[in-house]
VEXVEXLUM-465551 format. One record per residue: residue in one letter; x, y, z of N, C-alpha, C in turn. Coordinates in steps of 0.001 Angstrom, whole numbers, plus 500000, padded with zeros to 6 digits. Layout:
BEGIN
AXYZXYZXYZ;...
END
This chain:
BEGIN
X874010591505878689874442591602877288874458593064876878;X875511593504875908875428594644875614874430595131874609;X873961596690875173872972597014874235873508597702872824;X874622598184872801875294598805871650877005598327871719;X877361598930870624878897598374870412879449600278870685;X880496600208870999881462601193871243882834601142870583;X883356602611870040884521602542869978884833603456870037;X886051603368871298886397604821871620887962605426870985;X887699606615870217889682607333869959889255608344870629;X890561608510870952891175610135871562891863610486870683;X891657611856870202892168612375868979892956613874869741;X894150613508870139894795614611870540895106615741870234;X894878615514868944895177617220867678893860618370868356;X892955617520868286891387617821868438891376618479869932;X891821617235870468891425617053872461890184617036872243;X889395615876871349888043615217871581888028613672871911;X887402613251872257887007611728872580885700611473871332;X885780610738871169884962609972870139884272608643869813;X882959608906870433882403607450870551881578606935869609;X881699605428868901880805605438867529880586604195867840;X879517604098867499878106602826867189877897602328865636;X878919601519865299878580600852864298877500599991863676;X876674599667864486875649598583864916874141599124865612;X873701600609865183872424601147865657871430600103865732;X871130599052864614870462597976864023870138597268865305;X871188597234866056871377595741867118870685596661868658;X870025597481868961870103598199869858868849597990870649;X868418597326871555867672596685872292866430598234872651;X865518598453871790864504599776872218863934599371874200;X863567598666874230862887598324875509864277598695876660;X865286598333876450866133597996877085866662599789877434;X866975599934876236867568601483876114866768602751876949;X865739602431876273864423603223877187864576603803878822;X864664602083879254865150602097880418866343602868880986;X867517603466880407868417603496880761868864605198880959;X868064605809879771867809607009879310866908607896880109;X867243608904880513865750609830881201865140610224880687;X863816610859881369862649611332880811862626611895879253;X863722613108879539864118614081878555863699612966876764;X865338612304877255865331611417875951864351610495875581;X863882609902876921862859608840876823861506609291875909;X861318610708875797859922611194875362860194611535873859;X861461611820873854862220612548872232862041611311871809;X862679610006871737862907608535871449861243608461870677;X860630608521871463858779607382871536858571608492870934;X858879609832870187857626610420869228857929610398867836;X858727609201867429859419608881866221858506607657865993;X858071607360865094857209606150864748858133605134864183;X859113605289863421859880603743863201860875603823864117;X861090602084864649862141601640865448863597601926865289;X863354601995863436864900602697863731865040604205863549;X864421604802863862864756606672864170864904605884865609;X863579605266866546864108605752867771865937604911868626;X866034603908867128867162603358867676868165604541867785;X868199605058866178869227606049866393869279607011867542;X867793607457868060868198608871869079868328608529869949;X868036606780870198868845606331871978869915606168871557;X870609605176870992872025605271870554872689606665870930;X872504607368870162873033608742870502873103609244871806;X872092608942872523871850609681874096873019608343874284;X872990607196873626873586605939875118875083606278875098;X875378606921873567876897607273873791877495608419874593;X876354609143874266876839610673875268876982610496876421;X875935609298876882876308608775878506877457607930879029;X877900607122877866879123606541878301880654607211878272;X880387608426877132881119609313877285881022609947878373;X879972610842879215880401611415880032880795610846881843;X880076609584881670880702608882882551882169608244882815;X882444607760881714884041607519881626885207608879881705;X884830609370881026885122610894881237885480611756882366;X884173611816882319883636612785883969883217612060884920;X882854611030884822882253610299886277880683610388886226;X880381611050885592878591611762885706878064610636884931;X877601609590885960876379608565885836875335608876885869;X874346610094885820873458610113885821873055610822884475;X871776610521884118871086611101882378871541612556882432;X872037612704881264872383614577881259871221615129880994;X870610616156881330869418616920880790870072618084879888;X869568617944878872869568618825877158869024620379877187;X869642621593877033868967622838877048869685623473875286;X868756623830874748869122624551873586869478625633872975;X870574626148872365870536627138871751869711627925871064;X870071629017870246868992629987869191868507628980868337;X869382628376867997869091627657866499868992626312867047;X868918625860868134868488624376868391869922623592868787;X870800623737869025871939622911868997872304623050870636;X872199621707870773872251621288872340873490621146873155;X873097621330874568874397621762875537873645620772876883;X874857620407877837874397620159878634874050621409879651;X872595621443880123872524622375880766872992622627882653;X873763621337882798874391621499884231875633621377884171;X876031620995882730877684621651882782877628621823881250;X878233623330881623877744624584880362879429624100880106;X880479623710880890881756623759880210882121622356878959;X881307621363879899881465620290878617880622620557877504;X881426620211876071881022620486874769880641618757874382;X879654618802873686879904617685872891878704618089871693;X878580616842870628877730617005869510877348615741868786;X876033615505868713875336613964868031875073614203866670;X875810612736866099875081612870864374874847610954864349;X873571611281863685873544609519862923873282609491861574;X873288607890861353872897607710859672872643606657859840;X871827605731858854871895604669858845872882603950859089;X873725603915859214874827602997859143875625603551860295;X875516604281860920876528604688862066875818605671863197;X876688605958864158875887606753865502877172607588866044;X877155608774866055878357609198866306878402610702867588;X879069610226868704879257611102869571880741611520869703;X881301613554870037882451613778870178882167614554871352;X883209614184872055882830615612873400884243615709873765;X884114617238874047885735617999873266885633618955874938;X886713619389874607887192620939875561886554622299875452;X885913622178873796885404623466873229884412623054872582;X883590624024871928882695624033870917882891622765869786;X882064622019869001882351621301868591881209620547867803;X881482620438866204880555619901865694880837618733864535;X879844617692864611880305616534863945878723616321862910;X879526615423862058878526614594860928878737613518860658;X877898612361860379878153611247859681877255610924858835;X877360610355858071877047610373856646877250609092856195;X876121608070855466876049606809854463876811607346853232;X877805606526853115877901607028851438877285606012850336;X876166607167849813875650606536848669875480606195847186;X875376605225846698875942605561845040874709604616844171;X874359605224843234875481605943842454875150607618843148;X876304608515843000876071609486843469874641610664842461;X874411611233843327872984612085843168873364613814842593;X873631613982841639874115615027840957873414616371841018;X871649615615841401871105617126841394871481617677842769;X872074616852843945872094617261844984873822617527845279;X873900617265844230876270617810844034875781619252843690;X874965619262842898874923620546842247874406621876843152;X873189621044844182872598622299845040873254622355845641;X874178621377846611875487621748847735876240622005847429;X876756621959846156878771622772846215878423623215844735;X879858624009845289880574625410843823880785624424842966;X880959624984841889881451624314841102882920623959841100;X883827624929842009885060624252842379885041622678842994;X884298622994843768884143621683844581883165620242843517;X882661620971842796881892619354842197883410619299841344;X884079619850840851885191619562839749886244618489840616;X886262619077842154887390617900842330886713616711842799;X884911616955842781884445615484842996884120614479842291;X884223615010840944884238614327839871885730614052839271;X886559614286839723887908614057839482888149613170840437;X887726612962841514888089612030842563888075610527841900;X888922609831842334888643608196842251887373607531842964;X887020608640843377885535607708844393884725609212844982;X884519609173843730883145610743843932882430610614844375;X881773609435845514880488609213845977881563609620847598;X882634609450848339883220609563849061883767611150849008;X883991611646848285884725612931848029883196613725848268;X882598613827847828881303614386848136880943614068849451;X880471612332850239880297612897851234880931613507852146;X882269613404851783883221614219852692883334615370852741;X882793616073851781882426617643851644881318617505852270;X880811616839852490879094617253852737879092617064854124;X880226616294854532879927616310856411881216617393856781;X881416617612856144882295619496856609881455620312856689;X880570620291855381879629621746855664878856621433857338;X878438620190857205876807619937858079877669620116860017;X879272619564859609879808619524860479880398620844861162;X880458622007860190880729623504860430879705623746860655;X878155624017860228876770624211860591876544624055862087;X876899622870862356876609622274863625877951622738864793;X878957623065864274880003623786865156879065625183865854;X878898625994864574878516627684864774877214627397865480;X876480626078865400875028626472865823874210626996864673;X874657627411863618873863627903862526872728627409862515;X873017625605862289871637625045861855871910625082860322;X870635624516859422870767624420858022870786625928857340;X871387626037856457871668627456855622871261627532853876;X871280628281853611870437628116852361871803628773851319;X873120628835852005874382629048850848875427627973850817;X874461626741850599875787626058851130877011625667849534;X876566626302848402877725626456848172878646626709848548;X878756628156848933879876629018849353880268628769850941;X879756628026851729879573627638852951881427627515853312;X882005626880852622883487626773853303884293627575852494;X883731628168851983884781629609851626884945630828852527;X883756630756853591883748631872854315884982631883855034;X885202633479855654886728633603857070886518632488857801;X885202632650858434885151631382859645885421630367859233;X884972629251858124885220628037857808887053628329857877;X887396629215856849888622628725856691889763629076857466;X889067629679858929889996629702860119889690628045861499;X888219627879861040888300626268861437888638625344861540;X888855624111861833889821622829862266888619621898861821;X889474620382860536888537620079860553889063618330860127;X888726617793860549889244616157860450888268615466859902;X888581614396858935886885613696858568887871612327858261;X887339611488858512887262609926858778886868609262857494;X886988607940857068886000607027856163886621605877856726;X885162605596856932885246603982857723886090602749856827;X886279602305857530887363601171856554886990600235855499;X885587600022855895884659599210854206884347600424853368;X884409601970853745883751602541852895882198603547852937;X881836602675854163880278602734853822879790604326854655;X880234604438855406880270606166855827880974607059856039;X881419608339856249882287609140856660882145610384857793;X882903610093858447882147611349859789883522612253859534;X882852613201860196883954614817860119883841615592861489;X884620616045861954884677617061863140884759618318863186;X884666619205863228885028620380863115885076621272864231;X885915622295864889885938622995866116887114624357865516;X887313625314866520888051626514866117889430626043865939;X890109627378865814891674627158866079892102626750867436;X893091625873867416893957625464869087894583627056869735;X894793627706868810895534628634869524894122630250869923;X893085629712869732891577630418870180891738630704871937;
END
């Protein structure tokens, strides 16, 4: 029986693959454990609720079915880190990929290049003191103009986390101004909303012509 659900696009604009776990909830811990190496197996078990460690097997189980279908590489990838923490495989430095979860979703992309993703619950009613610490005021104006400001927000909000996680930055303490910079606005950036609504993931990577 399967331990997670899959769904795979190829997003050709991108040249990423994209694997998502709708169903973290359903994810067999005992089972997963098993399947995962050391690395993950020890990251997993130092989370005290079942569902953190669902999410960080989930995450490892997609990166593995990605890189097996992919690449052929059946065996557990081992994880080496950047300055700021943002992980690479350390026996092939050429494949890119990048993990985000949420309650409600599990999301792996592994691309040609550098590459960073977010997913995001969208929650409502929306949380204003936290519109206000993340975006300009340009940006709360068209989120409150939006027909669905709880969506327009998180969709800003998994651009920033999803550019963060491109550069390796890590969390930043301007994230107003965060996509006004050169870099953001020479970046590539696609964001999704699931078809009930309930989350939104985003991609982000350089220019094609880089």
């Amino acid at each position: 029986m399967a331990i997670y659900f899959v769904k795979v696009e190829i997003n050709f604009y991108f040249c990423n693959v994209i694997y998502l776990n709708e169903h973290p909830e359903d994810l067999n811990i005992a089972l997963a454990l098993k399947q995962v190496g050391p690395q993950r197996r020890e990251a997993a078990l130092r989370y005290m609720r079942d569902i953190d460690r669902k999410l960080s097997l989930a995450a490892f189980l997609l990166l593995m079915e990605g890189l097996e279908k992919e690449y052929g590489i059946s065996e557990p990838p081992v994880l080496a880190f950047g300055p700021h923490g943002k992980p690479f495989l350390r026996d092939y430095p050429g494949i890119h990929f990048n993990l985000s979860h949420c309650a409600r979703a599990v999301l792996c992309v592994i691309s040609d290049a550098p590459v960073g993703c977010d997913v995001e619950a969208v929650v409502s009613p929306l949380d204003m003191d936290l519109v206000n610490h993340c975006c300009s005021p340009e940006e709360q104006a068209v989120i409150l103009a939006s027909a669905r400001p709880e969506v327009a927000f998180y969709s800003l909000w998994t651009r920033k986390e999803a550019f963060l996680k491109w550069t390796g930055e890590g969390l930043a303490d301007h994230l107003p101004e965060l996509l006004s910079s050169p870099e953001a606005a020479a970046a590539r950036f696609e964001s999704q909303v699931s078809p009930d609504g309930s989350f939104v993931h985003t991609l982000c990577r350089g220019n094609l012509n880089e």
